[in-house]
C-alpha positions, 0 to 999 in steps of 0.5 A: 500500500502507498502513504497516499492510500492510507487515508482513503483505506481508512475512511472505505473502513468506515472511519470519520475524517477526524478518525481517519486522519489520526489513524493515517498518522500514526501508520505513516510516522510508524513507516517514516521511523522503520517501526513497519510492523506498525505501519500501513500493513496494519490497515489490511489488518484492521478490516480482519477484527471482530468487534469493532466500530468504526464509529465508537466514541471513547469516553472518560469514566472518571475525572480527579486531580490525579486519577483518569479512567476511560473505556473505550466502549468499542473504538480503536485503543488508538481512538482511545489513546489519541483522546487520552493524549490530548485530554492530557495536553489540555489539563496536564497533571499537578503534579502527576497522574495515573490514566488507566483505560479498559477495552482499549485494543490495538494500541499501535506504538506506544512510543507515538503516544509518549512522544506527543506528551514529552512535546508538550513538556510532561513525563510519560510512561505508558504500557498496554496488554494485547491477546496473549502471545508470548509464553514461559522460555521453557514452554508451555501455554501463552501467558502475556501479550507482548506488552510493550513499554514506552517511556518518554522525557521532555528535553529542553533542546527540543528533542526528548528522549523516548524508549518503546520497547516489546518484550517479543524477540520480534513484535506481533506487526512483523508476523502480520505483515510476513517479516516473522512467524508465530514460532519467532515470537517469543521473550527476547533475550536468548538465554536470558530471556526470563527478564523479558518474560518476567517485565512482560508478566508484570506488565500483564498483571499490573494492567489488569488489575487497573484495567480489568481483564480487557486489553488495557493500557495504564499510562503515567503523565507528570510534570517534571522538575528537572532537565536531565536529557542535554546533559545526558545526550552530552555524556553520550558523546553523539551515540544515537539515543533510543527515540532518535528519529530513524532508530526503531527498536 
């Protein structure tokens, strides 16, 4: 598919332009930064799911100083984040907040979103549950999603820090778009890779004890009170940092 057929795919799915838009996005940053699991494959992969609508609307359960819940009641986890995002940029926390959501699934990258709130100068740590795919490195029955992490810090320079990063060996958009098989996706890390295991199992419980047992995703947003990343990209001496535009991890 050519990035010019995203957005006219998206609204044949039945999408709102606003929806669409946001979905094109997200597909095409995923293409330009190498993440092509995340990429415009995705879109064919959409019209498979069962039980979505493309006119579901998320919405906000729970309003407090320091506490968000949403559901998202059928719309896409990337309509959910999306609204989580700007809701987020719109009244950010004093000083901090947890913002979980339930029934929130697929959630693309979760780096897109973290980046788009360090833009706007707060602190993100994000993680979401998908269908269970990655079982114990000795065997055995699928246990956790892949459960990706994305942690993002606002930098003063303008270029803010952002780590995403799956506990597969190889992530559930490389088999749907052919660049992996089911067999590849397992914890990374070879024969250490009961640490990835171990991350995404905690992932997996952590979510589903805020979330429920839907898919879910669990973000924190703060405010920071200090400026590390000059200093550390100074430290780095010019070594490509995890974030930098072109790295995918």
């Amino acid at each position: 598919m050519r990035s010019e057929e995203a957005f006219p795919r998206l609204r044949a799915l039945g999408f709102a332009e606003p929806d669409a838009q946001a979905l094109a996005a997200h597909f095409l940053d995923a293409e330009r930064t190498g993440r092509y699991g995340h990429g415009l494959s995705r879109i064919e992969w959409l019209g498979t799911l069962d039980g979505i609508d493309p006119g579901a609307r998320p919405r906000r359960e729970l309003s407090e100083p320091g506490y968000e819940r949403w559901r998202g009641d059928g719309a896409l986890g990337y309509l959910v984040l999306a609204a989580v995002v700007e809701a987020q940029l719109a009244h950010p926390p004093e000083p901090a907040r947890i913002v979980v959501c339930s029934d929130t699934f697929p959630t693309g990258a979760l780096g897109y979103w973290a980046r788009q709130l360090a833009e706007g100068g707060l602190v993100a740590a994000l993680t979401a549950t998908s269908p269970r795919r990655l079982g114990h490195p000795d065997g055995g029955p699928k246990l956790t999603g892949t459960n990706p992490l994305a942690i993002a810090i606002p930098s003063s320079d303008g270029r803010p820090l952002v780590v995403d990063v799956s506990m597969g060996r190889v992530t559930y958009g490389d088999v749907i778009r052919g660049a992996a098989t089911d067999e590849e996706l397992v914890p990374f890390g070879g024969d250490r890779a009961h640490k990835a295991f171990a991350l995404a199992v905690g992932l997996q419980l952590l979510v589903d004890s805020l979330a429920g047992p839907d898919h879910g995703a669990v973000l924190l947003v703060a405010r920071p009170e200090h400026d590390p990343v000059p200093a550390f990209r100074e430290l780095a001496q010019g070594v490509r940092l995890p974030g930098d535009r072109g790295l995918a991890l």
